[in-house]
N, C-alpha and C positions, 0 to 999 in steps of 0.2 A: 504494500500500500504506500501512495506516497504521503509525505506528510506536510510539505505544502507543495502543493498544487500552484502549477504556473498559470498566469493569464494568459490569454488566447496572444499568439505572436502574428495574426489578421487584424482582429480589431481591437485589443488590448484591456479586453472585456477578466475582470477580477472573479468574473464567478464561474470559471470554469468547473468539470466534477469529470471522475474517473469511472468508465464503465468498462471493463474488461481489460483490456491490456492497452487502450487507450483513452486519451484526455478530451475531452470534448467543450464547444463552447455553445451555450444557449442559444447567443444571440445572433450569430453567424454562422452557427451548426458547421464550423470546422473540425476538424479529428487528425487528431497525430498522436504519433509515439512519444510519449516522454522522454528527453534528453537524460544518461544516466547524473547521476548526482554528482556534481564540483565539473562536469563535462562540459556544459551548457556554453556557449557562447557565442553564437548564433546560427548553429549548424542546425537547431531545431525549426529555423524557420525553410531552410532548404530540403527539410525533411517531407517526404510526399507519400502519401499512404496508396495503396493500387489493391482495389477492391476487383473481385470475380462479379461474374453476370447478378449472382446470386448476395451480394455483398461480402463476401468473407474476405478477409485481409490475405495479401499474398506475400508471398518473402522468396527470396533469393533460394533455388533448390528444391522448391516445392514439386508436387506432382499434379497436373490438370488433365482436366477433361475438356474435350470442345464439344458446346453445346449447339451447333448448328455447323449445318455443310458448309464447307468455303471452299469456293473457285480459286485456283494457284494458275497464275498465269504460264504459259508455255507448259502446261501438263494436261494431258487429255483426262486425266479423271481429277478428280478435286481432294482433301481433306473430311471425311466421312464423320458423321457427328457419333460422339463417342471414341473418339479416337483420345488414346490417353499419350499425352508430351510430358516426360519426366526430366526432371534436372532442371527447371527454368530458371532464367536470370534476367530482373528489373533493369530493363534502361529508363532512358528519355527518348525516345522512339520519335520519328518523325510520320505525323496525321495521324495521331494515337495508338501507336502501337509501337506501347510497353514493355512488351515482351521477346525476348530475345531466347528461341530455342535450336533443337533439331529434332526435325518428325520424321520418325520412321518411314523409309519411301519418298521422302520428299527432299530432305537435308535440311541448313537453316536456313533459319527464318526468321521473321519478327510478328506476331501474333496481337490484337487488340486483345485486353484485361475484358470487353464486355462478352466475348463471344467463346469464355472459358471459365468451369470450376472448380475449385479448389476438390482435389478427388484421394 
């Protein structure tokens, strides 16, 4: 548990509260990870949370699921929904897509966070 709770580092809102493994702010409904303790020094505001289709928080190494067919250009078949990508790793993806993996049959790639979940 923490034991103070930081204000929101978006709108500098003091009544922020802790719901599971992160901080939340009422009044701007932002969510981050909490910076570890005497760490803080403004790496918390660079810190970006990447949520699945389904909302669950995703991290570095995790295993998903794709939750709908997607078209892979120059491949005559596509990504088949249900298809599980193991190992992922978070970028800053450019036109939304966070995800940097390699799918079986296909190689890498870069995946959007909506069209995947945590599995």
């Amino acid at each position: 548990m923490i034991e103070n709770i930081p204000p929101c580092p978006q709108c500098s809102c003091a009544y922020t509260y802790v719901m599971n493994a992160l901080v939340v702010c009422p009044e701007c409904s932002h969510e981050w990870v909490p910076a570890e303790s005497g760490e803080e020094g403004g790496d918390a505001v660079g810190a970006r949370v990447v949520k699945d289709s389904v909302g669950n928080v995703l991290q570095d190494g995790d295993t998903v699921v794709v939750v709908k067919a997607l078209k892979v250009k120059g491949s005559p078949s596509g990504i088949k929904a249900g298809t599980k990508v193991r190992n992922i790793r978070l970028v800053d993806g450019v036109d939304g897509h966070d995800i940097d993996c390699k799918v079986d049959g296909f190689g890498a790639m870069q995946l959007k966070s909506s069209v995947v979940k945590k599995g």
